[in-house]
C-alpha positions as CSV (number, residue, x, y, z in Angstrom):
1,X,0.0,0.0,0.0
2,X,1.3,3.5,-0.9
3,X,1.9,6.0,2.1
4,X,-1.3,8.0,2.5
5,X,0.7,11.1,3.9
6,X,-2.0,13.4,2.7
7,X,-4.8,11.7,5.0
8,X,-2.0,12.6,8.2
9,X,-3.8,15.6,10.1
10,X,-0.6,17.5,10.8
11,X,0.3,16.9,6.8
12,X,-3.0,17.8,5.7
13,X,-3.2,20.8,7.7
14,X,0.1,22.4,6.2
15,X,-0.9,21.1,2.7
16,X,-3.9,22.9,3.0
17,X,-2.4,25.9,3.6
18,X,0.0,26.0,0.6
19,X,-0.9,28.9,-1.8
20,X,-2.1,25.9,-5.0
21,X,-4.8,24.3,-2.1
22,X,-6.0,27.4,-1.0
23,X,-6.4,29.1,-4.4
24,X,-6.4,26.7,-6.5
25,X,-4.7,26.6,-10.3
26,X,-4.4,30.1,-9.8
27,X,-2.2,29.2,-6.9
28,X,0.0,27.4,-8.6
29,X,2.5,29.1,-10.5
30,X,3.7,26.7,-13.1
31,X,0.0,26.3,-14.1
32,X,-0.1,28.9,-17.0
33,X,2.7,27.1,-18.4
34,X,0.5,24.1,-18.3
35,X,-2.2,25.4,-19.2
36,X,-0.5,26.4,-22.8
37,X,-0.1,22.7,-23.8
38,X,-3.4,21.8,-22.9
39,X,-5.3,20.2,-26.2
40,X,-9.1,21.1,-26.6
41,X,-10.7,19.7,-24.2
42,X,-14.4,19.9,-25.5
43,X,-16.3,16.8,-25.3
44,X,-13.7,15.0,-24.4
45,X,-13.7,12.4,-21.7
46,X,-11.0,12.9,-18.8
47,X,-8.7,11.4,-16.5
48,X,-7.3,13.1,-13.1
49,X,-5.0,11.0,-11.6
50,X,-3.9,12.3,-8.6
51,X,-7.0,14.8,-8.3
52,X,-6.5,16.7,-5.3
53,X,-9.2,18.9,-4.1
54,X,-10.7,18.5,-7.6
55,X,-9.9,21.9,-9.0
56,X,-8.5,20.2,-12.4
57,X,-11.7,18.6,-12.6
58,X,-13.7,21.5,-12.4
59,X,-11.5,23.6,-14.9
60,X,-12.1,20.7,-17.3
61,X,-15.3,21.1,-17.1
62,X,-15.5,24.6,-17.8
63,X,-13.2,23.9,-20.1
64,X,-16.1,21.8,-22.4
65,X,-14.9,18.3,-21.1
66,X,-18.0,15.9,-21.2
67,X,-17.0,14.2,-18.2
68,X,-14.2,14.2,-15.8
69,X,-13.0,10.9,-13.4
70,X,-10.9,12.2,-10.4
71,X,-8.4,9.4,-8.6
72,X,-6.9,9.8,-5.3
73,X,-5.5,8.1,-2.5
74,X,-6.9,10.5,0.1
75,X,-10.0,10.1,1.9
76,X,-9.3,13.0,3.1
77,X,-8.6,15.2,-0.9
78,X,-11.6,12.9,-2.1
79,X,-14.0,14.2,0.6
80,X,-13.1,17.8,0.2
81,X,-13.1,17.6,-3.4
82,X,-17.1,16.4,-3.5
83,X,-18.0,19.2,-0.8
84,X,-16.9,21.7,-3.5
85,X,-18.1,20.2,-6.6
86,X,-21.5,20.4,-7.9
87,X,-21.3,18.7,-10.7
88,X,-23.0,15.5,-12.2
89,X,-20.5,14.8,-14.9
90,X,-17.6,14.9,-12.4
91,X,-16.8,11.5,-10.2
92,X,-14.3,11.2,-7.9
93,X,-13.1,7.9,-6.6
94,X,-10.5,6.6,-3.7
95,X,-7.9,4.7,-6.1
96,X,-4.2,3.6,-5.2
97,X,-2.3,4.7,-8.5
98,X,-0.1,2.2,-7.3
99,X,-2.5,-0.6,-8.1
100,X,-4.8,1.2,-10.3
101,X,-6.9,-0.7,-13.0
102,X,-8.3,1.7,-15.9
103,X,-11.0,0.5,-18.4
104,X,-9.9,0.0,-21.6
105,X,-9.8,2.7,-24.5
106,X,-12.3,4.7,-21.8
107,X,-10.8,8.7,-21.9
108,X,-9.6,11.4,-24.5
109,X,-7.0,12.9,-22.1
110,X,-5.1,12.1,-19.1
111,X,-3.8,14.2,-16.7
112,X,-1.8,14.4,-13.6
113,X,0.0,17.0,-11.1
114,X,2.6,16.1,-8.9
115,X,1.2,12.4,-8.2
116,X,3.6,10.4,-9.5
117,X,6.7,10.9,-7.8
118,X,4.8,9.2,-5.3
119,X,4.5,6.1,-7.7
120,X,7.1,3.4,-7.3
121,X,6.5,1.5,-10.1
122,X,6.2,4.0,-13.0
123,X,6.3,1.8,-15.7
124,X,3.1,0.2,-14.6
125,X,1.1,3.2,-14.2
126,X,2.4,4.5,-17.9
127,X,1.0,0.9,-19.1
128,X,-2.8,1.6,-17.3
129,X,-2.9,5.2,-18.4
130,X,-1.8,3.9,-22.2
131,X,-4.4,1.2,-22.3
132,X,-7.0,3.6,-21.5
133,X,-6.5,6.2,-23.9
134,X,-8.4,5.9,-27.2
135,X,-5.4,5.9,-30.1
136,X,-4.5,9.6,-30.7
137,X,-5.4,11.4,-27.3
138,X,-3.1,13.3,-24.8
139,X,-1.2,12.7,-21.8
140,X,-0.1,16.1,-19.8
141,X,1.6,15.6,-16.4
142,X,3.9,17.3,-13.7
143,X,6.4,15.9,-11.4
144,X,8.7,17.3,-9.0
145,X,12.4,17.9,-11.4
146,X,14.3,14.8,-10.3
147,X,17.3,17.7,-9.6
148,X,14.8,19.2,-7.1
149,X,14.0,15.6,-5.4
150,X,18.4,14.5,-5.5
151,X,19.4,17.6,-2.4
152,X,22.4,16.3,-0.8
153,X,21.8,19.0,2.3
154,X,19.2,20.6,2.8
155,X,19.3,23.8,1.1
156,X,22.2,26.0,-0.4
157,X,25.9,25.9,0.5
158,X,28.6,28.0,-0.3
159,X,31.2,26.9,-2.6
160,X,34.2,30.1,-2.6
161,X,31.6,32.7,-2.7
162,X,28.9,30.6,-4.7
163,X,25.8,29.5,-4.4
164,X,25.3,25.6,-5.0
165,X,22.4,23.7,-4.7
166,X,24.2,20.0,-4.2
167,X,23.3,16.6,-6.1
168,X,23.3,13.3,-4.1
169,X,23.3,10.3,-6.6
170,X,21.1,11.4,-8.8
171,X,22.0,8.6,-11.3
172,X,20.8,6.5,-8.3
173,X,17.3,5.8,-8.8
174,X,14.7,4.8,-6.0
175,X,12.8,5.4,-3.3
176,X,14.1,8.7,-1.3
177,X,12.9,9.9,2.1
178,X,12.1,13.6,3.2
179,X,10.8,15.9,5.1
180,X,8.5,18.3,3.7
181,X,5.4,19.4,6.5
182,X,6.2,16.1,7.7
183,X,9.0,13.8,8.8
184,X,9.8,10.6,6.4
185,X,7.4,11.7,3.2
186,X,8.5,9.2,0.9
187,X,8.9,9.7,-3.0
188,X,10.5,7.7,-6.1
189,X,13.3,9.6,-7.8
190,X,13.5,8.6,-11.1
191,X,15.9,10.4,-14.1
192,X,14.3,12.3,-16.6
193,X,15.5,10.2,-19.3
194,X,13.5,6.9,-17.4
195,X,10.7,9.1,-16.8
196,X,10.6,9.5,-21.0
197,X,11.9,6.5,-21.9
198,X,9.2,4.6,-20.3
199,X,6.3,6.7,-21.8
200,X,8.0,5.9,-25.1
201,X,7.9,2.2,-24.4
202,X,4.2,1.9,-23.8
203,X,3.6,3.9,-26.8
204,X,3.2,7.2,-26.2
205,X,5.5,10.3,-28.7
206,X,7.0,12.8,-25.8
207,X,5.6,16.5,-27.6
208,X,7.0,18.9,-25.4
209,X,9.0,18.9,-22.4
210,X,9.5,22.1,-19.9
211,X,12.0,22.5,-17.2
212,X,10.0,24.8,-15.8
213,X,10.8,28.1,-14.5
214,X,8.8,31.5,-13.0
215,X,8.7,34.6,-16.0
216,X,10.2,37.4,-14.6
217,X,6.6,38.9,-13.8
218,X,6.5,36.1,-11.6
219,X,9.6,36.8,-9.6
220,X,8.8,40.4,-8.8
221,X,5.0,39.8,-7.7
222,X,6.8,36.0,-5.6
223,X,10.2,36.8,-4.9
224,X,10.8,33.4,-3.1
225,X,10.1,32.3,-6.6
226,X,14.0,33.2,-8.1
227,X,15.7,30.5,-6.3
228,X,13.8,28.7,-9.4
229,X,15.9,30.3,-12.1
230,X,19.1,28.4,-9.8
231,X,17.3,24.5,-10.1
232,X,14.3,23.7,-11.2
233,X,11.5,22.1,-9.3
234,X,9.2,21.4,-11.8
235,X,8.7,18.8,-14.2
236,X,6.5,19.0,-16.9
237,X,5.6,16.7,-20.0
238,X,3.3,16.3,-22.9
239,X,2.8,13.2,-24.7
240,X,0.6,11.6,-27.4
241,X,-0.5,7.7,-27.7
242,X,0.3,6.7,-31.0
């Protein structure tokens, strides 16, 4: 079974505090630069792994999407998610990615964001989310960078006057621990070339890949944001099923 940090009361608490749970994808600032790849979602039948609060699901739908399925571990993200939907055409489930069964050839467009460095087995998951996708649809995800997840301290250091943000084995794939509103959070660092390579071997054509990184606007109205422009945190990818 996966580690349900997210149904923890201390983690949920601090989670639900962060600027993207409070606000939404407003809240979060790589979302424009998702938002840009998105295809046209009108009438098309969506995925949500890793749903959240739901507010994916709801954009979707204002978006044109005929129907939206939201999947996540958390009782406690699934709950919240139906209080603030009203919305027949949306259905969120409980569903362990880690396990997850999709129906066959069932959606238009999957989507995810920052779920799957929580996945271990990657390669599995890739496999579901290919055999449910009708032949020509969309795949758009974000993951934490695997630079941002491979810290050898935790924060800067000073090397002769510079800044340096430290790597720690980052060819060394596997399961890391740390400690982000909680102690022991545990996540799967993966390279990025495994993370494409194993889209590519279940089928799917990589269309656009984005380091991402705050526009300058950004910066001045989030300062905090700049450390960004130094390593980036953000993973994000684009990918068709051929």
């Amino acid at each position: 079974m996966s580690q349900n940090i997210y149904d923890e009361p201390g983690f949920f608490e601090g989670y639900s505090g962060l600027p993207r749970s409070k606000f939404g994808l407003e809240g979060a600032p790589e979302w424009p630069a998702i938002k840009e790849i998105l295809p046209d979602l009108g009438g098309k039948d969506v995925v949500d792994l890793g749903c959240g609060f739901g507010w994916f699901a709801r954009w979707a739908r204002t978006a044109g999407a005929a129907s939206v399925l939201g999947l996540d571990l958390s009782e406690n993200m699934i709950a919240r998610a139906k209080t603030d939907t009203d919305d027949a055409a949306i259905d969120y489930r409980i569903a362990n990615l880690e396990t997850l069964e999709l129906p066959a050839k069932r959606f238009d467009f999957a989507y995810s964001s920052l779920a799957f460095h929580y996945v271990a087995d990657f390669s599995r998951l890739a496999g579901e989310i290919a055999g449910s996708l009708r032949a020509g649809r969309q795949f758009v995800f974000s993951i934490e960078h695997p630079v941002f997840m491979a810290p050898a301290s935790p924060g800067w250091i000073d090397v002769e006057g510079t800044r340096v943000w430290p790597l720690n084995h980052y060819l060394r794939e596997g399961r890391r621990e740390t400690d982000w509103l909680a102690d022991g959070v545990v996540k799967y660092h993966r390279t990025i070339g495994t993370t494409l390579n194993v889209l590519i071997a279940h089928g799917f054509a990589i269309d656009h890949v984005l380091e991402w990184h705050p526009s300058p606007r950004q910066i001045e109205e989030m300062p905090v944001l700049e450390e960004e422009m130094d390593r980036p945190m953000i993973l994000i990818v684009k990918a068709t099923l051929s």
